[in-house]
N, C-alpha and C positions, 0 to 999 in steps of 0.2 A: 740212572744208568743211561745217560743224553748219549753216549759214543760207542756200544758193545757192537756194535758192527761198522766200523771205520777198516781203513788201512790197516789200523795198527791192532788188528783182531785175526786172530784164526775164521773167524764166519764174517768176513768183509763184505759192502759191498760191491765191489771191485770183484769178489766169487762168485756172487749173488749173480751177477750183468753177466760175466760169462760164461756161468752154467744155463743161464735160461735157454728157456726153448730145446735143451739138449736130451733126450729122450732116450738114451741107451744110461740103461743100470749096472749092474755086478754083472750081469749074466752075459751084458750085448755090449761091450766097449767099444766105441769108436775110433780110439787112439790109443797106438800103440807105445806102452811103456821105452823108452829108452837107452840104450847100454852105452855107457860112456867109457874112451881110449880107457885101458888101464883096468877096465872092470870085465867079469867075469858075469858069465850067468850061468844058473842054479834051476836043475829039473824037482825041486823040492816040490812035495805037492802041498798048495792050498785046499783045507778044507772047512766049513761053515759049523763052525761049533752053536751059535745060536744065531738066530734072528729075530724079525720083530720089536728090532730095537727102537727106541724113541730118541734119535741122535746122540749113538754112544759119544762118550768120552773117553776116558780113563780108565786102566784094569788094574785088578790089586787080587793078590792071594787073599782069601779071606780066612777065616776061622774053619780047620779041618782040609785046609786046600780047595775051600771052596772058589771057584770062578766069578768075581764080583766087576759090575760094571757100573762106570756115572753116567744118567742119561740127563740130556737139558731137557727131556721131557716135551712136551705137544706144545701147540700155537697155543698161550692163554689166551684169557677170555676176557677178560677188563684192558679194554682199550681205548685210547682216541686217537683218530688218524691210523695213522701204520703203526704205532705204538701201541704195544702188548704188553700187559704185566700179569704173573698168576703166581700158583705153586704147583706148576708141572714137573719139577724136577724129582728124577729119582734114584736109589741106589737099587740094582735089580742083582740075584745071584742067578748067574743062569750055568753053571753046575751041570743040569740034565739037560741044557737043549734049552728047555722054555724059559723065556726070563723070570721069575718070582719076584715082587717087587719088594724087600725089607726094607727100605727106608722111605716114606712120600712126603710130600708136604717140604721140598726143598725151591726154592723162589726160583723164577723164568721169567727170561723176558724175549721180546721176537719185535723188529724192524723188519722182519722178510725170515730169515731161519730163528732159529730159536738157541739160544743158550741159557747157562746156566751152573750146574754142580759140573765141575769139571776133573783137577786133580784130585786122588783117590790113592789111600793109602791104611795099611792096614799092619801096628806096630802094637804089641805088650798087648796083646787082648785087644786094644780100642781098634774103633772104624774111622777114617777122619777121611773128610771131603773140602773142597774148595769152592767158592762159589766165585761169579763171576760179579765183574763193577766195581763198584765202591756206593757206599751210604749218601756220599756229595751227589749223587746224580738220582737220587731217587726224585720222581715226580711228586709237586705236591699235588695234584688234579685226583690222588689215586683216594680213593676210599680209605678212611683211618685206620683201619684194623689191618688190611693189607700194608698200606702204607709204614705201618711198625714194623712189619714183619720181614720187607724190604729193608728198610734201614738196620733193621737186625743179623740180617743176614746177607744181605749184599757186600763182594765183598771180602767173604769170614772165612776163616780156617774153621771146621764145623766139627764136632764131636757126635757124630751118628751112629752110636754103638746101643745094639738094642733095637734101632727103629728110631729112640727119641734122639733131637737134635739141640745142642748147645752149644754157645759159643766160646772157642776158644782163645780166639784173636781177631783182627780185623787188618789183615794187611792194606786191603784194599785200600782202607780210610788214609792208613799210614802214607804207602804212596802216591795216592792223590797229592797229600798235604805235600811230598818230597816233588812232586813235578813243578807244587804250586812254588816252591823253595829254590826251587833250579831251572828255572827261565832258559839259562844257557846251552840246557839239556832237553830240557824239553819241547822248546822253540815257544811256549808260552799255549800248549797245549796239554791242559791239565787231566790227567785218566788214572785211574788204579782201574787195575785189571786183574787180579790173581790165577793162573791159570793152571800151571804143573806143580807137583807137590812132592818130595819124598823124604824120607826119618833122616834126620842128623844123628849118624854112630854114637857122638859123641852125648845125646841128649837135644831133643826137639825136632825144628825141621828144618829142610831149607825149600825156597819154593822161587818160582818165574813170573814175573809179573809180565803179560803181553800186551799190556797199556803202557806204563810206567817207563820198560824196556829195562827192568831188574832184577836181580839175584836178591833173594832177602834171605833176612835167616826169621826163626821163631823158637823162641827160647821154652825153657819147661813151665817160666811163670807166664807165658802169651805174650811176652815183649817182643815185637816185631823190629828189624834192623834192614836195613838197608846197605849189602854189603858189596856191588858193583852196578856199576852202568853200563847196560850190552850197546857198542855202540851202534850206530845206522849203517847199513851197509854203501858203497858209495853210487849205485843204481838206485836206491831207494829213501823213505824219510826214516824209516824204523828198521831193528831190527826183531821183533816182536818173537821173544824168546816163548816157547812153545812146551819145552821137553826139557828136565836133568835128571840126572843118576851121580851119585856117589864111586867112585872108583875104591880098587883096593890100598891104592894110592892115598887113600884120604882126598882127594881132588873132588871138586866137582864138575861134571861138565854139561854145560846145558846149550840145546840146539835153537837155533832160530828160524822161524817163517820167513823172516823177509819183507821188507812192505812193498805198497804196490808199486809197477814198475821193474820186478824184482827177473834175472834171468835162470836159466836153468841150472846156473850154474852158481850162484850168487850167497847161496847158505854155509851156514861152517857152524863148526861146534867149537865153542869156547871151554877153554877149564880154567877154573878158579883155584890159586893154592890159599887155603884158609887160614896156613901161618903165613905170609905173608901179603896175603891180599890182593895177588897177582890177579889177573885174568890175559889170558892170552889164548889167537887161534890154536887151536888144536889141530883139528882134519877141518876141510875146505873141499867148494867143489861139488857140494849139493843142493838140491832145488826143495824150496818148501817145506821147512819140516816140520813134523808133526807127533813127532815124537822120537825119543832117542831110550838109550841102556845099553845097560852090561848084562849078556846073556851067561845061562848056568856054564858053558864054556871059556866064558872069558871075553869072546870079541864083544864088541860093539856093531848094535844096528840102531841106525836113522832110520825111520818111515818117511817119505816123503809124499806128500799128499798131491801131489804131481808132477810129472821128469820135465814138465815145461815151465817151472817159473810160476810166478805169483802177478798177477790172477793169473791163469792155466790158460795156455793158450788152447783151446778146445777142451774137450771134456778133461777133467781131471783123472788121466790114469796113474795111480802111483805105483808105488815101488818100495821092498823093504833094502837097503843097504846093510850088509854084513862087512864089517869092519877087521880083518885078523889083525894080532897084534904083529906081525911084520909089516901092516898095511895093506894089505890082499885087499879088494873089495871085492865081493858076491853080489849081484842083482837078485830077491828074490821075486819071486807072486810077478814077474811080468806079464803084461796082459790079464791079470786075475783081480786088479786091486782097485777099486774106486771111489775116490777121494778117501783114502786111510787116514786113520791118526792114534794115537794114542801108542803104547810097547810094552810088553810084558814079557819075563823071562819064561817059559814055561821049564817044568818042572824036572822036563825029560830030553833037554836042547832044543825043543821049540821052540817056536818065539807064537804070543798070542798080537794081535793090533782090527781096532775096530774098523769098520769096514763101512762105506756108504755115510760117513760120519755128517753132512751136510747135502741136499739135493732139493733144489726149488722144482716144485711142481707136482711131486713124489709124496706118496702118502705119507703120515706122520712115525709110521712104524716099517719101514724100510730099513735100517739099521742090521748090523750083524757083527759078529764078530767070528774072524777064521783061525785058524790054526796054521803054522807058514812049517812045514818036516814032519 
């Protein structure tokens, strides 16, 4: 896992450089969220359904409506250099407030923050998670037993139903070999990164690679496909796709970070038509994202994990974008939100996204996740 914190990653170091030294949390923002021409803002209130998180990720209804989250889990412990490797990842329900961890033992790795189980999803009974990397980049330096376990799951589409963990697929593997394949596209920068994940209607999934900079599908036998390339934006080298959802459309549409150098304005959401293999902008015109959906209403909201661009020009305060289908946008959590990511529909027009998702300096369980109505 040689690149999980590059440009072309949600936890960059290019975030890394310019959150340091930056010492206001959730509570004490130093910057203020942003409303842009054309957008509206919303007195909805934020409130902190749990905390304690171990750098959330990802939220998924789980079994009985439970509140499920992916954490990348603590700094490991088997290092050399700045280079971490362990199995601090994990899936926690936090339902009443406290997180409960049911699933552990999911692989982490940290250059400075930590990543790890990222996309999260919860389809026909099963739990499925995502992990970060790919199997190509695992270190050989690392202890053998570990060392397997990486390679096994670096990377993987994960079957964590139960607690225990098996493999479903390995996009990661897949995209790497697809970057190594297409030079042209990838500038000769070879990464799988699997990162966002959600059920394909029709049978399996589809998911974002944020290395790769791709849309894949995964079939019900674990055949992984490779079905567009998000391209770069023209400020940046990547457009490092972050977030998709399924429309009623059948469309998919999935959001992008950005890579570095990226402005305020610089992200957009692509949708994919799957009979014909289109991808084209969709909505344009927002900063950083970090997660996207279709709420129980119908609109669409972007999280943006800051109103200033990629890396964040000061502290990272985000923002959730509400989407109407005439186009309305709504500002939500201004002023309330730092560094967000991840989207969830809640059940009753909420919307749920994790909160504090990255912070150098910050203890390792700072994490939360709010509630946005």
């Amino acid at each position: 896992m040689r690149r999980l914190e590059t440009s072309r990653m949600l936890l960059a170091v290019a975030a890394a450089t310019a959150l340091a030294g930056v010492g206001a949390g959730p509570s004490g923002l130093v910057a203020t969220a942003a409303t842009y021409p054309g957008e509206l803002s919303s007195s909805s209130p934020v409130a902190v359904v749990a905390s304690g998180l171990e750098s959330p990720r990802s939220l998924a209804w789980g079994p009985d409506s439970h509140l499920l989250v992916a954490e990348a889990g603590t700094r490991p412990s088997v290092c050399s250099g700045t280079e971490c490797y362990g199995l601090t990842g994990t899936i926690s329900d936090i339902s009443s407030g406290t997180p409960v961890r049911i699933v552990t033992g999911l692989v982490s790795s940290s250059t400075g923050n930590v990543v790890g189980p990222s996309g999260l999803t919860y389809v026909d009974g099963q739990l499925y998670t995502l992990e970060a990397g790919s199997p190509q980049d695992v270190p050989l330096w690392l202890p053998k037993d570990l060392r397997k376990t990486l390679k096994d799951q670096a990377g993987a589409l994960l079957d964590v139903t139960g607690g225990s963990i098996s493999v479903v697929a390995n996009p990661g593997k897949v995209d790497y070999q697809w970057t190594e394949e297409h030079l042209e596209l990838s500038a000769g920068d070879f990464e799988g990164n699997p990162y966002a994940l959600t059920p394909n209607p029709g049978g399996g999934f589809y998911l974002a690679d944020a290395g790769a900079n791709t849309l894949d599908s995964v079939d019900e036998r674990g055949k992984v496909r490779v079905l567009a390339f998000i391209p770069p934006t023209p400020a940046g080298p990547d457009a490092v796709p972050t977030c998709l959802d399924v429309g009623t459309d059948g469309a998919v549409y999935v959001g992008e970070l950005t890579g570095a150098r990226s402005s305020g304005t610089a992200a957009s959401v692509y949708r994919y038509e799957p009979s014909s293999g289109s991808l084209t902008v969709w909505q344009s015109g927002f900063s950083a994202i970090t997660g996207c959906g279709f709420g129980a209403n119908g609109d669409f909201y972007v999280t943006e994990f800051s109103t200033t661009g990629f890396p964040p020009a000061g502290p990272p305060a985000g923002v959730v974008i509400q989407i109407s289908p005439d186009g309305t946008r709504t500002v939500l959590g201004a002023g309330q939100l730092f560094a967000p990511g991840g989207f969830l529909a809640g059940l009753d027009g909420s919307v749920y996204v994790a909160n504090n998702i990255v912070f150098p300096g910050a203890g390792p369980r700072t994490g939360e996740v709010v509630k946005i109505g």
